[in-house]
PDB file of N, CA, C and O in Angstrom:
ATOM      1  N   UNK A   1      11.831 -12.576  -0.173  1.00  0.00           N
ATOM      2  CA  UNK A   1      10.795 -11.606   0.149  1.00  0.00           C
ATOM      3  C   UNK A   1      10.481 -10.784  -1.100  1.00  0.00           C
ATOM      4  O   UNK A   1      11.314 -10.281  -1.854  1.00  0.00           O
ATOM      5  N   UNK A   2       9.351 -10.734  -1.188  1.00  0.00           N
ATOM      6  CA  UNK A   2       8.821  -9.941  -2.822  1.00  0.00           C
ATOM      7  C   UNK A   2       8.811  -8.240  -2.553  1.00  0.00           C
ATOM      8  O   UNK A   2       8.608  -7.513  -1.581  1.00  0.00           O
ATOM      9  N   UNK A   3       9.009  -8.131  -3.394  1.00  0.00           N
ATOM     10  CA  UNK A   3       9.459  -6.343  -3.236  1.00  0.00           C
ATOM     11  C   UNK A   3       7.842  -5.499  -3.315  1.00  0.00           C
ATOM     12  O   UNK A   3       7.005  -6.025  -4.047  1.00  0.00           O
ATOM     13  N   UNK A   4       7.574  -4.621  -2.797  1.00  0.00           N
ATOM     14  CA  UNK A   4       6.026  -3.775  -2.927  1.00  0.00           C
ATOM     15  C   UNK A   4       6.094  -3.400  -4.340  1.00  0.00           C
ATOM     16  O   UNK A   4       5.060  -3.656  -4.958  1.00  0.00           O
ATOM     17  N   UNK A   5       6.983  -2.890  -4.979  1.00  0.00           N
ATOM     18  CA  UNK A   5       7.086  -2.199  -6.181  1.00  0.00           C
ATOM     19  C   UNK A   5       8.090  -2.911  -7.431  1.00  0.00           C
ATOM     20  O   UNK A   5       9.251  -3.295  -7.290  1.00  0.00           O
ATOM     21  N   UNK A   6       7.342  -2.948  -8.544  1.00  0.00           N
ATOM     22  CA  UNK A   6       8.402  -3.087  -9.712  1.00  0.00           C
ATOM     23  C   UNK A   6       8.212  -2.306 -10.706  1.00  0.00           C
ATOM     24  O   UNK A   6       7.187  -1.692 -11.003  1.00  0.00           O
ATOM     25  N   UNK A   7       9.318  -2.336 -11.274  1.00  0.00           N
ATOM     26  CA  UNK A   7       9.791  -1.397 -12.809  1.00  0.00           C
ATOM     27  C   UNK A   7       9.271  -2.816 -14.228  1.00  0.00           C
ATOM     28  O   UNK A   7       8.864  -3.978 -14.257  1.00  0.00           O
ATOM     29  N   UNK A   8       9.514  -2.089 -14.853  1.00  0.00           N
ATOM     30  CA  UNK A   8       9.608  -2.752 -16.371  1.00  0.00           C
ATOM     31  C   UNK A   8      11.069  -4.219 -16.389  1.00  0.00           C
ATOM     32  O   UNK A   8      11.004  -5.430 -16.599  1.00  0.00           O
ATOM     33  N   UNK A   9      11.733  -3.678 -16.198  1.00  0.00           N
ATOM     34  CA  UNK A   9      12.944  -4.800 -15.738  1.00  0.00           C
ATOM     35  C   UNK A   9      12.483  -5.837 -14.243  1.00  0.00           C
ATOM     36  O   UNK A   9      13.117  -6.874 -14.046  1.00  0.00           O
ATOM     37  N   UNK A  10      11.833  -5.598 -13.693  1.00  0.00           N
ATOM     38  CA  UNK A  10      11.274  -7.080 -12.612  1.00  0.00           C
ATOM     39  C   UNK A  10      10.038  -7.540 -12.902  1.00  0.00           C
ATOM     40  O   UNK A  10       9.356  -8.442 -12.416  1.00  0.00           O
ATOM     41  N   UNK A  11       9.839  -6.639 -13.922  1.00  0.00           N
ATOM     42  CA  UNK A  11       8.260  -7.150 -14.573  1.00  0.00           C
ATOM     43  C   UNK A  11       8.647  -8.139 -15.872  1.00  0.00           C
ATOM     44  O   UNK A  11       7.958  -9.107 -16.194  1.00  0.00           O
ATOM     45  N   UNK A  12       9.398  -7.883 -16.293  1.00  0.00           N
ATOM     46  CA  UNK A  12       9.908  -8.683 -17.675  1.00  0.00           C
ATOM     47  C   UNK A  12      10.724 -10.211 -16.998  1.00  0.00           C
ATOM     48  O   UNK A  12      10.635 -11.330 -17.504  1.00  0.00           O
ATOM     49  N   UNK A  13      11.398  -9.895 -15.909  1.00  0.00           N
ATOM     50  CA  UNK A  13      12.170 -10.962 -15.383  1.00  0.00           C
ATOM     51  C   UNK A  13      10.685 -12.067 -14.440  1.00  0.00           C
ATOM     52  O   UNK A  13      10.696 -13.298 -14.454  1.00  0.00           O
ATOM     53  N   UNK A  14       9.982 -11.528 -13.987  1.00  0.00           N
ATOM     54  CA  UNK A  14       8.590 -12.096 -13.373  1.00  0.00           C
ATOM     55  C   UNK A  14       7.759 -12.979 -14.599  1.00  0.00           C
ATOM     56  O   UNK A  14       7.038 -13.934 -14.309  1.00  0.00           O
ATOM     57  N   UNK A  15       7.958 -12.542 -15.914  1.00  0.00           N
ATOM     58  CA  UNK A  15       7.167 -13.175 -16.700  1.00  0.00           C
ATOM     59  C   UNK A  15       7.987 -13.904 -17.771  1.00  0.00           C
ATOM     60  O   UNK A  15       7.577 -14.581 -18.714  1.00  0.00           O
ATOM     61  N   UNK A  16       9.182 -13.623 -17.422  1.00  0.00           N
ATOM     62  CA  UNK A  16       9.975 -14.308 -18.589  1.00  0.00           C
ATOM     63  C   UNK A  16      10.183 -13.724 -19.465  1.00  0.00           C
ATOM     64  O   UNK A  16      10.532 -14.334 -20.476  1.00  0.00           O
ATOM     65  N   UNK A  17      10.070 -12.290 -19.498  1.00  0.00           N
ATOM     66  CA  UNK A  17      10.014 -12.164 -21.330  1.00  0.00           C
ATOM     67  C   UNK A  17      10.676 -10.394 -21.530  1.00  0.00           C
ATOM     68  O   UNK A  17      10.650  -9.550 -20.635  1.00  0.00           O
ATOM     69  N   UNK A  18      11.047 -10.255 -22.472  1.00  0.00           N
ATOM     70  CA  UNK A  18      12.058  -8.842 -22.553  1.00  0.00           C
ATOM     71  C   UNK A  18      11.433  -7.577 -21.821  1.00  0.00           C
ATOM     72  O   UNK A  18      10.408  -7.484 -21.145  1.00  0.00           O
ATOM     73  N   UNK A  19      12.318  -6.704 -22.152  1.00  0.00           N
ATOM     74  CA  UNK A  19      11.443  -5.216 -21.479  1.00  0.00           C
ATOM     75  C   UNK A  19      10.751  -5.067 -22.504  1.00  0.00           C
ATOM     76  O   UNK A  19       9.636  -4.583 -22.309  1.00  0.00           O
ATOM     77  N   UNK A  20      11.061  -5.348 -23.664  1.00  0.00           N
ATOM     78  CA  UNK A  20      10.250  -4.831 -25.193  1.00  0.00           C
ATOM     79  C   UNK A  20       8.769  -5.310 -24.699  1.00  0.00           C
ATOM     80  O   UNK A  20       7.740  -4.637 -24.630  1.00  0.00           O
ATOM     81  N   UNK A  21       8.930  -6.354 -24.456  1.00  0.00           N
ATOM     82  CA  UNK A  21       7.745  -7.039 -24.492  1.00  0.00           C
ATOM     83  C   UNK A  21       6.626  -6.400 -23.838  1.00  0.00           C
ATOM     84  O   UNK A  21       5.543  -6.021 -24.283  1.00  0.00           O
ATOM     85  N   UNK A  22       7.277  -6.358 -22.345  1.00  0.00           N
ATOM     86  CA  UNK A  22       6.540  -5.654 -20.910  1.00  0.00           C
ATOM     87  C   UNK A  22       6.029  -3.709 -21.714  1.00  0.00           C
ATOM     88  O   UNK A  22       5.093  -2.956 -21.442  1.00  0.00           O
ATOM     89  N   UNK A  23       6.886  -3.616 -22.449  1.00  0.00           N
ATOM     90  CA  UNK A  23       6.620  -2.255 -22.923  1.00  0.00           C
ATOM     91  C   UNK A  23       4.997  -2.737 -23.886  1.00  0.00           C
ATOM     92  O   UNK A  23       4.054  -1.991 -23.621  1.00  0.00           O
ATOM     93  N   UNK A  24       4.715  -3.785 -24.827  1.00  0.00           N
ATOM     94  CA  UNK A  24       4.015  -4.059 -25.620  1.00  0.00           C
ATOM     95  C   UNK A  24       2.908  -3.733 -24.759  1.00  0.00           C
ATOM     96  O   UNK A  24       2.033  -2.879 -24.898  1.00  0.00           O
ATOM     97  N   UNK A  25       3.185  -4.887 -23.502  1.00  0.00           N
ATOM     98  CA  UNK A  25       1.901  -5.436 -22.373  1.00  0.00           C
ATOM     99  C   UNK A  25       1.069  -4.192 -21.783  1.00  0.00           C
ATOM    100  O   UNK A  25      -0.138  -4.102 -21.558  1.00  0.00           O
ATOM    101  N   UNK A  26       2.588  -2.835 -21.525  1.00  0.00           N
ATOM    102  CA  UNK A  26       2.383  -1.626 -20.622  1.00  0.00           C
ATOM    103  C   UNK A  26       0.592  -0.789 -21.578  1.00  0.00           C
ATOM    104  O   UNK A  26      -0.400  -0.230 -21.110  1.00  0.00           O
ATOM    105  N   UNK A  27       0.949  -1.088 -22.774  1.00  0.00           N
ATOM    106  CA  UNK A  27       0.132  -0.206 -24.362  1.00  0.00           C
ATOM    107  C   UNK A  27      -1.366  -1.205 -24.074  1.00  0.00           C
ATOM    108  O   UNK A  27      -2.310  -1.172 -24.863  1.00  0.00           O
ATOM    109  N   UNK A  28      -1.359  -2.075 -22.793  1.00  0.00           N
ATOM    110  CA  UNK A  28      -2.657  -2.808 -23.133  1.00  0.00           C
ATOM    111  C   UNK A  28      -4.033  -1.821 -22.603  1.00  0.00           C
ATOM    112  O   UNK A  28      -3.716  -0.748 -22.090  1.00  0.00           O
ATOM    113  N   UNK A  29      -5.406  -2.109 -22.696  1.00  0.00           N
ATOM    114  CA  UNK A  29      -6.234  -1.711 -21.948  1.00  0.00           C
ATOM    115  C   UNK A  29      -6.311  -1.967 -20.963  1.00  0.00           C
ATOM    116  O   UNK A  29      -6.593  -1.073 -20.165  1.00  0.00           O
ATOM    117  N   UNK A  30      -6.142  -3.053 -20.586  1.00  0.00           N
ATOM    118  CA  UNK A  30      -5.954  -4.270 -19.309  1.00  0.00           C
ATOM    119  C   UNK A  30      -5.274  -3.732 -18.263  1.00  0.00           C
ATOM    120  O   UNK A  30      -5.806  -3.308 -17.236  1.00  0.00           O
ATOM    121  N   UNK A  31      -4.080  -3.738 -18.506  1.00  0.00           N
ATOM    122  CA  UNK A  31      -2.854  -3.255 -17.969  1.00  0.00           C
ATOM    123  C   UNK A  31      -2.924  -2.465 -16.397  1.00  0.00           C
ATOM    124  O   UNK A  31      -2.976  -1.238 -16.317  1.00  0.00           O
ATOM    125  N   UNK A  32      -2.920  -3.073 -15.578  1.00  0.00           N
ATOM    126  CA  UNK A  32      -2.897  -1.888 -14.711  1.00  0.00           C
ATOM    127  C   UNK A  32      -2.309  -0.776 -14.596  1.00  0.00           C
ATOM    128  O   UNK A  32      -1.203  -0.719 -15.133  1.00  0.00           O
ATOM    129  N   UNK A  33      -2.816   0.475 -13.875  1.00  0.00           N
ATOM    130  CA  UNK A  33      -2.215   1.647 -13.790  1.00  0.00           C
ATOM    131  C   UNK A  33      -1.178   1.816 -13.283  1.00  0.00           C
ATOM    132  O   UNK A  33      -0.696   1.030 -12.468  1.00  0.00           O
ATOM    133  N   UNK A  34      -0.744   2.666 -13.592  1.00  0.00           N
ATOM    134  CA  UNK A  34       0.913   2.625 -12.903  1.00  0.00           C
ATOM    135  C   UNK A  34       0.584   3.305 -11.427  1.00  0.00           C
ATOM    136  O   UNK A  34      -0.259   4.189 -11.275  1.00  0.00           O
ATOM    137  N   UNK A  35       1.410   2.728 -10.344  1.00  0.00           N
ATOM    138  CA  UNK A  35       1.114   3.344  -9.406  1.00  0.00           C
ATOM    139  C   UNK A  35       2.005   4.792  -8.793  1.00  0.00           C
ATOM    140  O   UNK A  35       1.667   5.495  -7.840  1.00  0.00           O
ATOM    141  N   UNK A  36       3.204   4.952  -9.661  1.00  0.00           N
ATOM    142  CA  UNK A  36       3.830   6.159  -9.916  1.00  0.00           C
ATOM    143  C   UNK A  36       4.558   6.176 -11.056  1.00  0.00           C
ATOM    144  O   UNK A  36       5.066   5.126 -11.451  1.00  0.00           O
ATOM    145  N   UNK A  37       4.752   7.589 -11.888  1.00  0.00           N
ATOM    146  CA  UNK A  37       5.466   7.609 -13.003  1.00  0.00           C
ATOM    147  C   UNK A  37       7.062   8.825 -12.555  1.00  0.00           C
ATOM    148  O   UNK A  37       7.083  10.048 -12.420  1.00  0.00           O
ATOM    149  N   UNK A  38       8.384   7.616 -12.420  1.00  0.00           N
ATOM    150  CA  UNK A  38       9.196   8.718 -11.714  1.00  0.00           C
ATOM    151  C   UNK A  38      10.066   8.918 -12.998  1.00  0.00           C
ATOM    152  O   UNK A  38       9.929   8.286 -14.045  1.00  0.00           O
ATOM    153  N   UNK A  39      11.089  10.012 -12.717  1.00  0.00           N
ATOM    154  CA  UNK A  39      11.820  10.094 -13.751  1.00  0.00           C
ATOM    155  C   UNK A  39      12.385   8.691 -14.415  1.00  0.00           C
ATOM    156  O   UNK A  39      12.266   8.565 -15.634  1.00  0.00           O
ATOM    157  N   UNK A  40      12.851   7.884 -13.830  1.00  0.00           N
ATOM    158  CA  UNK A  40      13.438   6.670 -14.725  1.00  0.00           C
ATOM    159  C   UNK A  40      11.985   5.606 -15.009  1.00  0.00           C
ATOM    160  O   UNK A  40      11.863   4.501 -14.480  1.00  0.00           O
ATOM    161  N   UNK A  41      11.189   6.093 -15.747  1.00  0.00           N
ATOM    162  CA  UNK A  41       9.839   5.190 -15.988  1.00  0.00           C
ATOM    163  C   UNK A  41       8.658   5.238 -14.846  1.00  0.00           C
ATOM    164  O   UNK A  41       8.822   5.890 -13.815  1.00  0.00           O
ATOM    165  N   UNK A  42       7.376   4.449 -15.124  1.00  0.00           N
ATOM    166  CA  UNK A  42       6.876   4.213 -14.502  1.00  0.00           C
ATOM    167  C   UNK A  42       6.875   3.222 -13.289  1.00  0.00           C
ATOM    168  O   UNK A  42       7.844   2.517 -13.568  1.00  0.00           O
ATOM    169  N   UNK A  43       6.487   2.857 -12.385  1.00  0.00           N
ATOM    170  CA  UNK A  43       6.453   1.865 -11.114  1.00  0.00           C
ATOM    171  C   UNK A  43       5.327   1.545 -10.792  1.00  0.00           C
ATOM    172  O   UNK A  43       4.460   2.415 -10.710  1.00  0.00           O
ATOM    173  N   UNK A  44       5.018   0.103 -10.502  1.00  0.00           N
ATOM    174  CA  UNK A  44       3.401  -0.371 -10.400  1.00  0.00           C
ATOM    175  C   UNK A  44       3.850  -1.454  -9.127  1.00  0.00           C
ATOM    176  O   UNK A  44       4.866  -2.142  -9.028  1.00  0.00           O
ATOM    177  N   UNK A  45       2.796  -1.331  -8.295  1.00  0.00           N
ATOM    178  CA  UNK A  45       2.441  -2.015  -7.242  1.00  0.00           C
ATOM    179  C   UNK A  45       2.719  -3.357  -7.791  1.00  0.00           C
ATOM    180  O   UNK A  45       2.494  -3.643  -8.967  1.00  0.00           O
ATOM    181  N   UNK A  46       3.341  -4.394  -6.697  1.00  0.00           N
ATOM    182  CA  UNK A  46       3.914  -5.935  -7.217  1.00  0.00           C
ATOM    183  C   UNK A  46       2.340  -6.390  -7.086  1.00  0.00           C
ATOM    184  O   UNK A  46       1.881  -7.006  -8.048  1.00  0.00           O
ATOM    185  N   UNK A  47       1.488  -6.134  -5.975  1.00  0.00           N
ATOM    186  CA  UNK A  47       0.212  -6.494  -5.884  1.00  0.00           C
ATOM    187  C   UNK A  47      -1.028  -6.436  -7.119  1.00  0.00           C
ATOM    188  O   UNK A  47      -1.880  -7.265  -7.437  1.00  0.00           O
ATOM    189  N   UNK A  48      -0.812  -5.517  -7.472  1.00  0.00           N
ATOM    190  CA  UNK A  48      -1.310  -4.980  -8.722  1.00  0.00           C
ATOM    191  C   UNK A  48      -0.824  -5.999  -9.813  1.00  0.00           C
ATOM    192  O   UNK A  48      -1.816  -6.637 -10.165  1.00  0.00           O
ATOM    193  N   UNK A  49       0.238  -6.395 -10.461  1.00  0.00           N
ATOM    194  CA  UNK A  49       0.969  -6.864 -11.582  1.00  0.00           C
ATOM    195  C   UNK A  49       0.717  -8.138 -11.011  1.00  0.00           C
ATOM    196  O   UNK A  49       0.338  -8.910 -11.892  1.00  0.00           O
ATOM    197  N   UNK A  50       0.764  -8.576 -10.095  1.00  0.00           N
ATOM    198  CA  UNK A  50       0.233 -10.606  -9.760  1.00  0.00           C
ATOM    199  C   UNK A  50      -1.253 -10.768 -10.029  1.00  0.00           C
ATOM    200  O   UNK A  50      -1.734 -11.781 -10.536  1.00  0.00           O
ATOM    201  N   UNK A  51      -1.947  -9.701  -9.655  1.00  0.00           N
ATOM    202  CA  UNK A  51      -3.452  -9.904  -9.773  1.00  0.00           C
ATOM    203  C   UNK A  51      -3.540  -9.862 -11.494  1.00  0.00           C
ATOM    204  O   UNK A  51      -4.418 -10.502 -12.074  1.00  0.00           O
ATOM    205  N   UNK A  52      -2.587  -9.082 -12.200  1.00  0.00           N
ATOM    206  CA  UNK A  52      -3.094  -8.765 -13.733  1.00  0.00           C
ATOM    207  C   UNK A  52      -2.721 -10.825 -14.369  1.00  0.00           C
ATOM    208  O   UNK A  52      -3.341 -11.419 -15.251  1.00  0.00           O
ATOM    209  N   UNK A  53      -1.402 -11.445 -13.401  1.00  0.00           N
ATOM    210  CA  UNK A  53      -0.630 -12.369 -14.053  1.00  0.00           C
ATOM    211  C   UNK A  53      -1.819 -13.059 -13.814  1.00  0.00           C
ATOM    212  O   UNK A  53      -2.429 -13.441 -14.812  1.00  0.00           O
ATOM    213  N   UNK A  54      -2.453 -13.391 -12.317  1.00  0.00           N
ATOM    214  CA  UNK A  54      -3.207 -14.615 -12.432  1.00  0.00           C
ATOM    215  C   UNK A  54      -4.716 -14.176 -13.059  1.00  0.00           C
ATOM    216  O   UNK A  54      -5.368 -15.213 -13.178  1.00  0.00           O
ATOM    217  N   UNK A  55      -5.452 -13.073 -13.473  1.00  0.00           N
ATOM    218  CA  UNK A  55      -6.358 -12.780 -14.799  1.00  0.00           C
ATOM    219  C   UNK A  55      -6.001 -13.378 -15.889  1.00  0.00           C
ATOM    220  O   UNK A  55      -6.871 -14.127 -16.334  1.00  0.00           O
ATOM    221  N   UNK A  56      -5.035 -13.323 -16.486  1.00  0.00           N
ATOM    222  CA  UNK A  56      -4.587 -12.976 -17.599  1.00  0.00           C
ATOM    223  C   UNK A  56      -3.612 -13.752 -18.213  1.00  0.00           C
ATOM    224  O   UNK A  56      -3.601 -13.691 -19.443  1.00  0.00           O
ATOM    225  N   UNK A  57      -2.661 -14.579 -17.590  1.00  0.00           N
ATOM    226  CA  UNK A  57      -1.692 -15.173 -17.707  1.00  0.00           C
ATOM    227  C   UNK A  57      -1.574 -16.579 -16.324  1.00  0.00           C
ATOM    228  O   UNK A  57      -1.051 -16.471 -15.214  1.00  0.00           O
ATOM    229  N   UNK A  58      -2.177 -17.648 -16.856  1.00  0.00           N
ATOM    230  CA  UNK A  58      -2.824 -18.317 -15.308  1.00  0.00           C
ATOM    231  C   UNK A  58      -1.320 -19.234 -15.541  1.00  0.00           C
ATOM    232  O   UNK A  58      -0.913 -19.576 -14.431  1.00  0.00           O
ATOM    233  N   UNK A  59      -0.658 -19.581 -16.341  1.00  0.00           N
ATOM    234  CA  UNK A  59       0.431 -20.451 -16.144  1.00  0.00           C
ATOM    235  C   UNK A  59       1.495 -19.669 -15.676  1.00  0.00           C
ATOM    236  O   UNK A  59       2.579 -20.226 -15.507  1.00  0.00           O
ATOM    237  N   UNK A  60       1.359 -18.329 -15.407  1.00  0.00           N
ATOM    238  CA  UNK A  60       2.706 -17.847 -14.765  1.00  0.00           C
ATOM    239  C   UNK A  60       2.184 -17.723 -13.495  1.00  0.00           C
ATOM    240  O   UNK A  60       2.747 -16.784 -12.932  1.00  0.00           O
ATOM    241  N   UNK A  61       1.339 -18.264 -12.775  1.00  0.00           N
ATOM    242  CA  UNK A  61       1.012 -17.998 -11.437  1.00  0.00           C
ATOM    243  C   UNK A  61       1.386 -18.896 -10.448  1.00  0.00           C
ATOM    244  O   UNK A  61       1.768 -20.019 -10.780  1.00  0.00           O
ATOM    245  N   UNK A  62       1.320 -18.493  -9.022  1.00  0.00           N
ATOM    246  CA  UNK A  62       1.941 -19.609  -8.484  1.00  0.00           C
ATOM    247  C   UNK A  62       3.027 -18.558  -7.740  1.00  0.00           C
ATOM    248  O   UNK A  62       3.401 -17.544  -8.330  1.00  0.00           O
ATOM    249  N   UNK A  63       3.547 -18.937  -6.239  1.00  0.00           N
ATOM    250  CA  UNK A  63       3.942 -18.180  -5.760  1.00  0.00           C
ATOM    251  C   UNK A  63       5.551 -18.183  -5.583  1.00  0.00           C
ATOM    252  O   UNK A  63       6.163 -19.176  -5.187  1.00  0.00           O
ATOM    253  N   UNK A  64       6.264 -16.754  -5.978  1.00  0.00           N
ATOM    254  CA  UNK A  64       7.584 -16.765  -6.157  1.00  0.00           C
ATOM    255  C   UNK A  64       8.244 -17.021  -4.936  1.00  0.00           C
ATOM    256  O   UNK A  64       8.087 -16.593  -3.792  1.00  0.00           O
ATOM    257  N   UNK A  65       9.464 -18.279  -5.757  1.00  0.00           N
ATOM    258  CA  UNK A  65      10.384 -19.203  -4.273  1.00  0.00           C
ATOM    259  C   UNK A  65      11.646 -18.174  -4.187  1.00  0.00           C
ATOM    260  O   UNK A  65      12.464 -17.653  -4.946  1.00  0.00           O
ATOM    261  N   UNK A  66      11.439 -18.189  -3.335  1.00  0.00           N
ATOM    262  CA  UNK A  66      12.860 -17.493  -2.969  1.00  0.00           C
ATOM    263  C   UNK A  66      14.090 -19.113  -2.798  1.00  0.00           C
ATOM    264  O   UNK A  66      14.111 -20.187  -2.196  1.00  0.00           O
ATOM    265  N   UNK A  67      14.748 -18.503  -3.552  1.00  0.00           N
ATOM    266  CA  UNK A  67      15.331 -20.174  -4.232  1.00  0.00           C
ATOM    267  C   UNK A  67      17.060 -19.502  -3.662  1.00  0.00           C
ATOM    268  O   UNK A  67      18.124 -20.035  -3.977  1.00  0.00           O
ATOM    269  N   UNK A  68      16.946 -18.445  -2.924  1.00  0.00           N
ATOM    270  CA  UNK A  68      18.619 -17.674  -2.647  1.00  0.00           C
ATOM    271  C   UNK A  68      18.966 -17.422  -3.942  1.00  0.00           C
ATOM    272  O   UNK A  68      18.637 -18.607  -3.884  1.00  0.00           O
ATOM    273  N   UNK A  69      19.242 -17.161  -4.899  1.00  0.00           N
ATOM    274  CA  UNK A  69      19.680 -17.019  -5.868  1.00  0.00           C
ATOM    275  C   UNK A  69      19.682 -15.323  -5.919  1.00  0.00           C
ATOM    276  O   UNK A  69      18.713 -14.604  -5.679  1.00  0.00           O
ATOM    277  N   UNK A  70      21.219 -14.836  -6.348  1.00  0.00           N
ATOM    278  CA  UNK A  70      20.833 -13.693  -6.158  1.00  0.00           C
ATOM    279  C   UNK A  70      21.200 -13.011  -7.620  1.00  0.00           C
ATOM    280  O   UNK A  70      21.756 -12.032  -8.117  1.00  0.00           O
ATOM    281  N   UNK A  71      20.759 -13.769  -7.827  1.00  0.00           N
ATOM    282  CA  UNK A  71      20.677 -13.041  -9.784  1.00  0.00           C
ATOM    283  C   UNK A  71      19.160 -12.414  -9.932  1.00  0.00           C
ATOM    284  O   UNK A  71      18.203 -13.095  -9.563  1.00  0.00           O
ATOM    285  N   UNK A  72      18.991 -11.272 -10.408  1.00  0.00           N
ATOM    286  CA  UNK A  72      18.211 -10.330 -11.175  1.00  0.00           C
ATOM    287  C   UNK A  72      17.871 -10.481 -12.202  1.00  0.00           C
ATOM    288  O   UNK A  72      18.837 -10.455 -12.964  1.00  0.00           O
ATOM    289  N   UNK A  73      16.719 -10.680 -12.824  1.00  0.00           N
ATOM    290  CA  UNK A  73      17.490 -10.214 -14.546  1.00  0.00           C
ATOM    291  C   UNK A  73      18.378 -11.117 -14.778  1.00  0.00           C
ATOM    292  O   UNK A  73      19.532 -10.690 -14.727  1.00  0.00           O
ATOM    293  N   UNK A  74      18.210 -12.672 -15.113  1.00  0.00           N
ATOM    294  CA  UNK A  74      19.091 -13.300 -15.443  1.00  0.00           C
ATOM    295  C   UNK A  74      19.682 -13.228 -16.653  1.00  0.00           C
ATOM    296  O   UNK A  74      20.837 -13.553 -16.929  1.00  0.00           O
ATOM    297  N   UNK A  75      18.252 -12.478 -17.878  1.00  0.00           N
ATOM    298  CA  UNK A  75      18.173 -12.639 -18.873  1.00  0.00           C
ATOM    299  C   UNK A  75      19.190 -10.911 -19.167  1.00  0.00           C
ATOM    300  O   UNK A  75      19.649 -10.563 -20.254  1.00  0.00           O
ATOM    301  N   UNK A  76      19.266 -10.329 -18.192  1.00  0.00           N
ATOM    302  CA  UNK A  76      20.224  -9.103 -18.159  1.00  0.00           C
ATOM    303  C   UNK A  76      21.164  -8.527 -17.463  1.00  0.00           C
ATOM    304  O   UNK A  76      21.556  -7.364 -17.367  1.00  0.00           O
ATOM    305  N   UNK A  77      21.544  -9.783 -16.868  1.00  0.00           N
ATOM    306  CA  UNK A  77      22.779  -9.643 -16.105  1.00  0.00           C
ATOM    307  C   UNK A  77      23.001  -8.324 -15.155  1.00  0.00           C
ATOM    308  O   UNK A  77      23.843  -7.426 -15.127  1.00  0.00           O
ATOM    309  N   UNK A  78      21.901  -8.630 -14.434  1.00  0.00           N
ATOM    310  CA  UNK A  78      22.172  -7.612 -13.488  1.00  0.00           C
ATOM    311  C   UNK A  78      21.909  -8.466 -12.143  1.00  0.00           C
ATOM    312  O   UNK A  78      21.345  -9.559 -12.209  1.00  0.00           O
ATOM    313  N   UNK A  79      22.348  -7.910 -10.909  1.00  0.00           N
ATOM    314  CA  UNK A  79      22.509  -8.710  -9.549  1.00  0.00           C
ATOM    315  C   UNK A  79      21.545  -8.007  -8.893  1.00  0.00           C
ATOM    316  O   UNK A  79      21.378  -6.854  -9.289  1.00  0.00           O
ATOM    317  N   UNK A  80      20.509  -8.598  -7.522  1.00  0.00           N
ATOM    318  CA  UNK A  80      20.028  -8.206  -7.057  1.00  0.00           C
ATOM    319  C   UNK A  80      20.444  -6.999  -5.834  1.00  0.00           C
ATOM    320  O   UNK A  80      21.648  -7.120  -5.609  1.00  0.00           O
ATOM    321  N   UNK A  81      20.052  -6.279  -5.285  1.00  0.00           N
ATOM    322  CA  UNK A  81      20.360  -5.290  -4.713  1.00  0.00           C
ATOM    323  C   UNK A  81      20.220  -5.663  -3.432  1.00  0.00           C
ATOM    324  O   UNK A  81      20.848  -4.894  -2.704  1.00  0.00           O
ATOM    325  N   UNK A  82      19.569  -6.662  -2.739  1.00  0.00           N
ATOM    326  CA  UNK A  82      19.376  -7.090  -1.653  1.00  0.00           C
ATOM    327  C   UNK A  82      19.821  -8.370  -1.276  1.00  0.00           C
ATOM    328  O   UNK A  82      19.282  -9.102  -0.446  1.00  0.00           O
ATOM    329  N   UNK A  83      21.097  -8.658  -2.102  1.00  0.00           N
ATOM    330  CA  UNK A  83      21.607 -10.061  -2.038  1.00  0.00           C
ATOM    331  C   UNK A  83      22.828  -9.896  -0.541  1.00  0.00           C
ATOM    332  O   UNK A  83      23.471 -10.873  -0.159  1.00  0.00           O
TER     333      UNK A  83
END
């Protein structure tokens, strides 16, 4: 089940690619707005960030399998919270 909201860390793990990166992407014009800015960063609608992937990025599109796997952040070793 896809979460309503992501951070910079499920946004980087969604596209493959570091937080650095997602920080580069955040500096775009493009970029959607954040849909809240809380103390630990900003948070943007998952709805929002799929519509920017399939604009913008058409080979990362395609709909996420829930494959059980309960790794997070594989690339940062963190575990999912809803495993």
């Amino acid at each position: 089940m896809t979460k309503p909201l992501m951070g910079q860390a499920e946004i980087a793990d969604r596209l493959g690619v570091s937080r650095q990166r997602v920080q580069q992407l955040i500096g775009r014009p493009d970029w959607p707005t954040p849909y809240v800015t809380l103390a630990m960063g900003k948070v943007w609608r998952t709805e929002d960030i799929e519509t920017w992937i399939r604009d913008h990025r058409p080979k990362d599109t395609g709909p996420e399998e829930d494959t059980g796997d309960t790794t997070l952040g594989r690339r940062h070793g963190r575990k999912r919270d809803d495993a």
